[in-house]
C-alpha positions as CSV (number, residue, x, y, z in Angstrom):
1,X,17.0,-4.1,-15.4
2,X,16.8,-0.9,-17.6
3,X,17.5,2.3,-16.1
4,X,13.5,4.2,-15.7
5,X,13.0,7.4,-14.7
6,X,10.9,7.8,-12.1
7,X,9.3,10.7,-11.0
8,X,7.0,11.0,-7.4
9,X,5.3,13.0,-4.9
10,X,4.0,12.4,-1.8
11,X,1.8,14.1,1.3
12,X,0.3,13.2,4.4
13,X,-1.8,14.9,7.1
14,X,-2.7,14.0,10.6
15,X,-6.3,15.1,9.5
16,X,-9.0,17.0,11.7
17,X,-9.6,14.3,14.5
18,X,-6.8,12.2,15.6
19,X,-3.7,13.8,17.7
20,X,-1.0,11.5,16.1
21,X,-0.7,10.9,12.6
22,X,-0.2,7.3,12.7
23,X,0.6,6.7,8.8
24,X,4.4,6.6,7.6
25,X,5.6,6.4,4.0
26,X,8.6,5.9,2.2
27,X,9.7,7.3,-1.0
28,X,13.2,5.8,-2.2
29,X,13.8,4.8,-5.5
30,X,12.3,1.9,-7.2
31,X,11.0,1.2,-3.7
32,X,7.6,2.9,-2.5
33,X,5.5,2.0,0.6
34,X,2.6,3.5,2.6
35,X,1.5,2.2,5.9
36,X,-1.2,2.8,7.8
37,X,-0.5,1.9,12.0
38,X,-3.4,1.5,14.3
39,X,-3.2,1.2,18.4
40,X,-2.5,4.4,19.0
41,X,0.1,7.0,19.9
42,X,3.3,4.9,20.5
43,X,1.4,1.7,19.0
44,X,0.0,2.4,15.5
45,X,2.6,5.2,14.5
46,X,5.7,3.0,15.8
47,X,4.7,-0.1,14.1
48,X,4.3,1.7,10.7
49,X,7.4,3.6,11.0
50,X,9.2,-0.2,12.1
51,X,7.5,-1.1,8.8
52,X,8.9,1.8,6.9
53,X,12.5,1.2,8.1
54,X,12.5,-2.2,7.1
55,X,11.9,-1.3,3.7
56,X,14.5,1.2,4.0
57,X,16.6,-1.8,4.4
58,X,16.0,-3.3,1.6
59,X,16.0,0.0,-1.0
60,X,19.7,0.3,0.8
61,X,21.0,-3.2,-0.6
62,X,18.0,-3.5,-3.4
63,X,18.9,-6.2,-5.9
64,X,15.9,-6.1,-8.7
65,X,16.5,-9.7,-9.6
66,X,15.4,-10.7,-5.9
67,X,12.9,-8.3,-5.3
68,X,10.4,-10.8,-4.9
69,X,12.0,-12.7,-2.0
70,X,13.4,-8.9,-0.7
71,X,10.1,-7.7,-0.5
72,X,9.2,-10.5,1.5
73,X,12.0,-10.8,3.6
74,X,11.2,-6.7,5.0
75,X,7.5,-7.5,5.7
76,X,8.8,-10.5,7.7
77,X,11.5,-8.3,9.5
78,X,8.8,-6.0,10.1
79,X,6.1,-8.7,11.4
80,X,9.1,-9.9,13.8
81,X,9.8,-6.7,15.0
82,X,6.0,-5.7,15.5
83,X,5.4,-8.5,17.9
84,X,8.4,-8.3,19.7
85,X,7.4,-4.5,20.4
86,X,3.6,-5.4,21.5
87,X,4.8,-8.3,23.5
88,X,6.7,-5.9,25.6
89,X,3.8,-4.0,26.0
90,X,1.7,-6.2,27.0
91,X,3.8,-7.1,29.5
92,X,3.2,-4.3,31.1
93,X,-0.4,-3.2,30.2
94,X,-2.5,-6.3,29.0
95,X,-4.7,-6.2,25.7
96,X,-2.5,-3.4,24.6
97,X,-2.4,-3.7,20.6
98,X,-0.3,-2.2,17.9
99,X,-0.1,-3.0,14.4
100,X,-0.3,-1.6,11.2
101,X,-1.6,-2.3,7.3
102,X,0.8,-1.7,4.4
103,X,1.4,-1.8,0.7
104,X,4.3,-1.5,-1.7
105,X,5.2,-1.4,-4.9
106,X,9.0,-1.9,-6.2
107,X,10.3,-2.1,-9.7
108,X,12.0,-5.9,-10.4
109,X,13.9,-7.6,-12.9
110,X,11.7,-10.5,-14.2
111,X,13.9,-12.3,-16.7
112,X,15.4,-9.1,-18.1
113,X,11.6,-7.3,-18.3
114,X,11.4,-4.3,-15.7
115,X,7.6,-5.2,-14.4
116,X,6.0,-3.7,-11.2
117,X,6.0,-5.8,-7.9
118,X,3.0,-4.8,-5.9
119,X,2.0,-6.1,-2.4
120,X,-0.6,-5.3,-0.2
121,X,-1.8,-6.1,3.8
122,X,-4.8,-4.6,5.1
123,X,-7.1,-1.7,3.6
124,X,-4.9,0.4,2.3
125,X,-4.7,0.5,-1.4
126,X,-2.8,0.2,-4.4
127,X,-4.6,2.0,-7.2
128,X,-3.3,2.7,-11.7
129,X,-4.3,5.2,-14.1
130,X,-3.8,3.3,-17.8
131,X,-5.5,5.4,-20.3
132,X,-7.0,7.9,-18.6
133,X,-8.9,5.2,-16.5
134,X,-8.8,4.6,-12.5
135,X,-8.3,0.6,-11.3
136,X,-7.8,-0.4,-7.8
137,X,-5.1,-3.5,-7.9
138,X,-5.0,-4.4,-4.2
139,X,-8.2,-6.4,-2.8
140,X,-8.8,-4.8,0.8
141,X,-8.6,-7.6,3.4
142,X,-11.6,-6.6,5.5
143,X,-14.6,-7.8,6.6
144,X,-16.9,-5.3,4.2
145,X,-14.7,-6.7,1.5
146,X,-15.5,-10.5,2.1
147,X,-18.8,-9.5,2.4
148,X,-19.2,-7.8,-0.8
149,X,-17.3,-10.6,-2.3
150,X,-19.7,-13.3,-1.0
151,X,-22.5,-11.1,-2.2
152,X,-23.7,-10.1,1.0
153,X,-23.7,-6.5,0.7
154,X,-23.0,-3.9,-2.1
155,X,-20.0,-1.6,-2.1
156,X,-22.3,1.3,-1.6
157,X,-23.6,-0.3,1.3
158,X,-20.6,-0.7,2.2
159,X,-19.2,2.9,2.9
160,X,-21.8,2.5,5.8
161,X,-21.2,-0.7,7.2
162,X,-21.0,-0.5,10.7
163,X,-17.6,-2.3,10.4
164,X,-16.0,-0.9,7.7
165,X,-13.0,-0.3,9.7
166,X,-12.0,-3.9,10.6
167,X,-9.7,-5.6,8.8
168,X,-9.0,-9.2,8.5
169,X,-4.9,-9.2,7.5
170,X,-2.7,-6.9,9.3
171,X,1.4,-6.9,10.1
172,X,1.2,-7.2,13.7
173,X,-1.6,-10.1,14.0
174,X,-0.2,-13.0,16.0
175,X,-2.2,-15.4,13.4
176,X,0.8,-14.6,10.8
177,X,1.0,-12.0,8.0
178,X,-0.2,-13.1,4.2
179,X,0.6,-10.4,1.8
180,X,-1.2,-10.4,-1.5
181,X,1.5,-9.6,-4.4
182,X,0.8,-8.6,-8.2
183,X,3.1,-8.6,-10.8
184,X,2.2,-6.0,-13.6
185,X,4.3,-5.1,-16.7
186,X,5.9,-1.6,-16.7
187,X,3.4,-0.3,-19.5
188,X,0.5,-1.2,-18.2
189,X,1.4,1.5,-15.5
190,X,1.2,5.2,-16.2
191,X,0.6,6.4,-12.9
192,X,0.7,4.7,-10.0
193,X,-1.1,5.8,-6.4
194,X,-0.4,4.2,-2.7
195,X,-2.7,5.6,-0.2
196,X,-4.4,4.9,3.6
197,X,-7.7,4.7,3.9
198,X,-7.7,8.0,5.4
199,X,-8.0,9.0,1.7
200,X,-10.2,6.5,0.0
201,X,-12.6,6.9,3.4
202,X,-12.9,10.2,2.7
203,X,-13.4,11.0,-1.2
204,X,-15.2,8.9,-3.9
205,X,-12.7,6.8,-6.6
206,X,-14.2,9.1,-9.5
207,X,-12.8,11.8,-7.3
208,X,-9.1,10.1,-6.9
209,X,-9.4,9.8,-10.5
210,X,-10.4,13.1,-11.2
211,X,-7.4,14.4,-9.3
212,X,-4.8,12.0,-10.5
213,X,-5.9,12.7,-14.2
214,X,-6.0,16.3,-13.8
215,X,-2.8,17.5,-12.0
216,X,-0.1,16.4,-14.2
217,X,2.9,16.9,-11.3
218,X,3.1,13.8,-9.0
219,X,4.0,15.6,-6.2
220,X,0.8,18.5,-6.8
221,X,-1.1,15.0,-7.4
222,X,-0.3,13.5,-3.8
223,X,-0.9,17.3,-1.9
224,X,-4.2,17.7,-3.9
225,X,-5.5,14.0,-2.7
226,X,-4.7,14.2,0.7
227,X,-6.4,18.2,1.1
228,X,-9.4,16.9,-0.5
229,X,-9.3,14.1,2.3
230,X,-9.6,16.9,4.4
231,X,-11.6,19.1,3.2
232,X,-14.3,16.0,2.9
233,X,-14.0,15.7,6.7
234,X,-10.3,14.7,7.5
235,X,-12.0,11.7,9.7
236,X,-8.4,9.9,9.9
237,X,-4.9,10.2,9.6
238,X,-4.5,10.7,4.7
239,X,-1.5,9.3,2.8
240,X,-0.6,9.4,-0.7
241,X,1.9,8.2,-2.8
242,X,1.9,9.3,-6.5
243,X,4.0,7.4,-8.6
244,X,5.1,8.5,-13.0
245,X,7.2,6.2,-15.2
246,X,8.4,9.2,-17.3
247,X,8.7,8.2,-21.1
248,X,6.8,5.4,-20.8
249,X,6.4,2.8,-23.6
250,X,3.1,0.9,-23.3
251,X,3.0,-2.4,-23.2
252,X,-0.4,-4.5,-23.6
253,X,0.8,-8.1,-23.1
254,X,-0.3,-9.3,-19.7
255,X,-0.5,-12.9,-19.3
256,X,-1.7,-12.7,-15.7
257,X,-1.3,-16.9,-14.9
258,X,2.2,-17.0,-16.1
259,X,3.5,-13.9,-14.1
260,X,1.2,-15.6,-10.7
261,X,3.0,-18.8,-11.7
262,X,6.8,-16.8,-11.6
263,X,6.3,-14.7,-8.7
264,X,5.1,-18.1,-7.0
265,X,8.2,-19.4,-8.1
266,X,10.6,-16.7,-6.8
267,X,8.7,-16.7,-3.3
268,X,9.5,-20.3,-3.4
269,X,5.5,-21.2,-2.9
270,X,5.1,-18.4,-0.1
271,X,2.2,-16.8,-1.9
């Protein structure tokens, strides 16, 4: 893989309601990762940070050319872990819960081609800017989301729903963990953004792209999302990752079947 020059910035803020800031990121060179824990003090902000330190692991002993089945390997370290903790505590104080979404994004070697690897669990997101245009990658895995895909409701309607909060995939549910990964070539990237929904739940995507199009330092970028998460109301814990390939080369060949069909096969069928 080709040496790239990275450069990143990131912030977080326990926000104007909750006591604990239950989000943990991690920042370490080609590996980036934001998750957001729920269950509470000792619950939610253990089981990201047991998240976090899993994919410290693998940035420690990071081999591009495996990033696939790395990346897979820490979420299931990390789901192992996660039970083990909440079985303990339940134990001792029944229905107690702790769990956490996350998502990632690691630079891997794929056939000599430096791409993106991107994974996601839960509601928070993965979002580019390519040509001065916002995308969300990651697909929440949530109940307003199945309902807006099954045409239920509209995504306006959503931001009201009554259970836009529950989420349907989650490191820590006993049912298993099944992480969504994307596989996107290095130019189609010029900016890349992992945040908690304590930032997307607060401020409008026109906004995020306002900000991430504006403030040309990633590390201004992050500080700038997560204040305006704040200032809209700072309802829950904000995270944000902001993520430049410096001296980027675009690149606008995407065959989006080919790279599903070689990440399947580096997962060994595990998507």
């Amino acid at each position: 893989m080709r040496n790239v020059d990275l450069h990143h910035g990131a912030s977080s803020d326990v926000g104007l309601v909750r006591k604990v800031n239950e989000d943990s990121f991690l920042v370490a060179p080609p590996v980036f990762v934001v998750a957001d824990g729920m269950g509470g003090h000792s619950g939610g902000d253990v089981a990201s940070q047991m998240v976090v330190e899993e994919f410290q692991r693998l940035a420690e002993a990071y081999d591009p050319a495996r990033g696939a089945e790395q990346v897979a390997d820490a979420f299931a370290r990390a789901q192992a872990r996660i039970i083990d903790f909440g079985n303990a505590h339940r134990a001792m104080t029944p229905g107690w819960h702790a769990g956490t979404t996350a998502v990632v994004a690691v630079l891997v070697d794929d056939n000599g081609v430096t791409k993106w690897l991107l994974a996601n669990l839960g509601d928070s997101r993965i979002y580019r800017i390519t040509e001065g245009r916002l995308e969300q990658i990651s697909v929440d895995h949530s109940v307003v989301q199945e309902l807006i895909d099954s045409g239920q409701i509209t995504a306006e309607e959503a931001a009201m729903h009554p259970e836009r909060h529950v989420i349907t995939r989650a490191l820590g549910s006993p049912e298993g963990i099944q992480p969504d990964f994307f596989l996107l070539p290095l130019g189609s990237v010029e900016r890349l953004l992992l945040c908690s929904d304590g930032v997307t739940g607060m401020i409008e995507d026109k906004e995020i792209e306002e900000i991430l199009e504006s403030v040309a330092d990633p590390r201004d970028a992050a500080d700038r999302l997560v204040r305006a998460a704040v200032a809209a109301g700072g309802r829950d814990n904000a995270t944000a990752v902001v993520v430049d390939v410096v001296g980027l080369v675009k690149d606008a060949s995407y065959d989006s079947q080919r790279q599903l069909e070689s990440l399947e096969s580096k997962l060994g069928g595990r998507l």
